[in-house]
N, C-alpha and C positions, 0 to 999 in steps of 0.2 A: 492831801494833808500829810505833814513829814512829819514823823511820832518824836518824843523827848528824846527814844533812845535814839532814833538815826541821827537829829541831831549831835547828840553825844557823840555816836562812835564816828562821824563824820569831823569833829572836831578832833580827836582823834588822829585819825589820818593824815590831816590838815600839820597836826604839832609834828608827824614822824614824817611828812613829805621832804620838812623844811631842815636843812643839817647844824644850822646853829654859826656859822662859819662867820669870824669877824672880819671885814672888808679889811685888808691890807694891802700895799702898793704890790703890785703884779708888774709883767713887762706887757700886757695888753688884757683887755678886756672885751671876749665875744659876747654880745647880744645875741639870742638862739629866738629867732625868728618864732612871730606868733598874730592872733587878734588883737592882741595886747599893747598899745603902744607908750601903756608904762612900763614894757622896758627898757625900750628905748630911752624914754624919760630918767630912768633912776640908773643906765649907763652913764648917762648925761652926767647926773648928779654925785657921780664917783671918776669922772675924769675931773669937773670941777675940783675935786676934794684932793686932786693928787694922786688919785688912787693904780692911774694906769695911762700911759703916755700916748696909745693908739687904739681908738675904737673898733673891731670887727663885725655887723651887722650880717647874720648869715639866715638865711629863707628865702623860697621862691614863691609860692599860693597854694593856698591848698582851699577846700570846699568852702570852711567858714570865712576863708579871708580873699577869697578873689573876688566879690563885691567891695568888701570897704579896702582892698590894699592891692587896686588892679596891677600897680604895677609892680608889684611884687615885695612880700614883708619888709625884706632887708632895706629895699629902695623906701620905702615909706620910712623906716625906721631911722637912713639916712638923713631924707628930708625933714625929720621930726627935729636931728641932733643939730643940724646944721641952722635952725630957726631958734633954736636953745643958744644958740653963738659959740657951737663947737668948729674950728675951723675946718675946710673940706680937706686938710692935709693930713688930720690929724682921723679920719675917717677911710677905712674900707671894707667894701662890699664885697660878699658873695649869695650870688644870687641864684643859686641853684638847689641847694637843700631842701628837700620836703621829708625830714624825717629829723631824729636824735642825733646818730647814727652820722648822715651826712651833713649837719649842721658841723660836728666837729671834726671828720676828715676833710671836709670842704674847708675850710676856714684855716686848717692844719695847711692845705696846701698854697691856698692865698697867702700865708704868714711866707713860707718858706719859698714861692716867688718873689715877693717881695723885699726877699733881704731879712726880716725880720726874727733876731734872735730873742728865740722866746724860753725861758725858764721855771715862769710862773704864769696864768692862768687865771683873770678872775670872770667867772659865768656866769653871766646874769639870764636867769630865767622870770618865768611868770613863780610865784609861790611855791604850786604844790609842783612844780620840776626843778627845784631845788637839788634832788636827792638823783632823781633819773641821769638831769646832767650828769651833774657828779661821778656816777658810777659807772657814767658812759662814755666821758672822758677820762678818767682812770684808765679803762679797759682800752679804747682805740690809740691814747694818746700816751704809754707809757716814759715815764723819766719825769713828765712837768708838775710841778704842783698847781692845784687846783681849788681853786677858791670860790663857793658858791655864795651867788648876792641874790636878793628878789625885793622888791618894793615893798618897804616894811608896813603889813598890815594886818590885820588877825583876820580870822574868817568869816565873821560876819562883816567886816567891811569889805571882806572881799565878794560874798553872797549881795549885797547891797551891787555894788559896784557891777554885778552880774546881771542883775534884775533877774534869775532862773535858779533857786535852788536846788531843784531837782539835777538841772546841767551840770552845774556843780561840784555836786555829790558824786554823780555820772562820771565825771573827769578826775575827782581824786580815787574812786575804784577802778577807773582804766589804770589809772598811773601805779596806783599798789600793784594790781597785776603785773604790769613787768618788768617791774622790781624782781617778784615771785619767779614769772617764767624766761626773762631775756638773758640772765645768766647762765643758763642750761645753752641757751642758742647760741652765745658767742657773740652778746651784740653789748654785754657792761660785765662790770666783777658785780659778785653775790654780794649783798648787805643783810647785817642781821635783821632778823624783821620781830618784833616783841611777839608773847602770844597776846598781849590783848589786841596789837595793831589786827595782828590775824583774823584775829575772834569778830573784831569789828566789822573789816572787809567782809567776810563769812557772812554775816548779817545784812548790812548790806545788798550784800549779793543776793540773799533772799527775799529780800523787802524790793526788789526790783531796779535797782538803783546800777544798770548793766547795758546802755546804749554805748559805753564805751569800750565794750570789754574787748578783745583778742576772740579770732572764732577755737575755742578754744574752754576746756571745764576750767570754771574758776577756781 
């Protein structure tokens, strides 16, 4: 049973995940590989809209998705855009990234095989990696601007759409964590983090809500 408050501070985390950032024309648009294959879906639906002239699809498999995305995220997310009647010219893959990290150096280097001058940036993630990208392309990717998108839904449609709230929960306290410790490593730039986001995480963290954490004190 998930108490009012976890609820709460879990909504919470959910509004500070996401940066607010309004979809503007970019000169490409990376998809950052997941289980997720509405992001693939709402790339789709911001190349339709003008928003970005070449799709980038970057992931390889990781535990949760080498069952339903054997042959690898970016490639499913591929075949997602190209059934949406995204043309295959207007699409490319990298198929190697299993992390933040390498989803945007990888894809950095695809662009720039490719010929592709790139000056802006629009990232489509799942929701609550809205904020992760972002600071993680900032940091590996300096000079572009960066524009964060995620399939606009609140969090109980996104808890719904999950059928596991506790997972959830689970995934937006891995993702505050590090926020907290990846800027110390050297893997994003620091983001102000509010005290009540804090305070929330904090709580969280004690109510159990910690299958995703870093091995690592929260």
């Amino acid at each position: 049973m998930i108490s009012t408050q976890a609820w709460a501070d879990a909504r919470r985390l959910w509004d500070y995940h996401q940066v607010g950032h309004t979809p503007r024309p970019c000169s490409v648009a990376i998809g950052l590989g997941s289980h997720d294959l509405g992001v693939a879906d709402t790339a789709v639906d911001l190349y339709k809209q003008g928003m970005a002239p070449l799709l980038v699809f970057t992931g390889a498999t990781s535990p949760t998705t080498q069952e339903r995305m054997p042959r690898g995220e970016a490639v499913h997310y591929r075949e997602r855009a190209l059934e949406l009647g995204v043309p295959s010219s207007a699409v490319l893959v990298e198929p190697n990234a299993r992390n933040t990290g390498e989803n945007i150096k990888f894809s950095r280097a695809v662009l720039e095989e490719a010929g592709v001058q790139v000056t802006s940036v629009l990232l489509i993630s799942k929701p609550y990696e809205e904020r992760r990208a972002y600071a993680t392309a900032c940091k590996l990717w300096p000079g572009i601007e960066f524009v964060s998108a995620s399939t606009p839904m609140t969090f109980d449609e996104y808890v719904d759409s999950i059928q596991d709230a506790h997972l959830v929960i689970d995934m937006l306290v891995g993702a505050l964590q590090r926020l907290l410790v990846y800027p110390e490593q050297g893997f994003m730039i620091s983001q102000p983090v509010p005290d009540d986001v804090r305070e929330a995480y904090e709580r969280l963290c004690r109510q159990g809500f910690t299958s995703r954490l870093l091995a690592t004190n929260p």
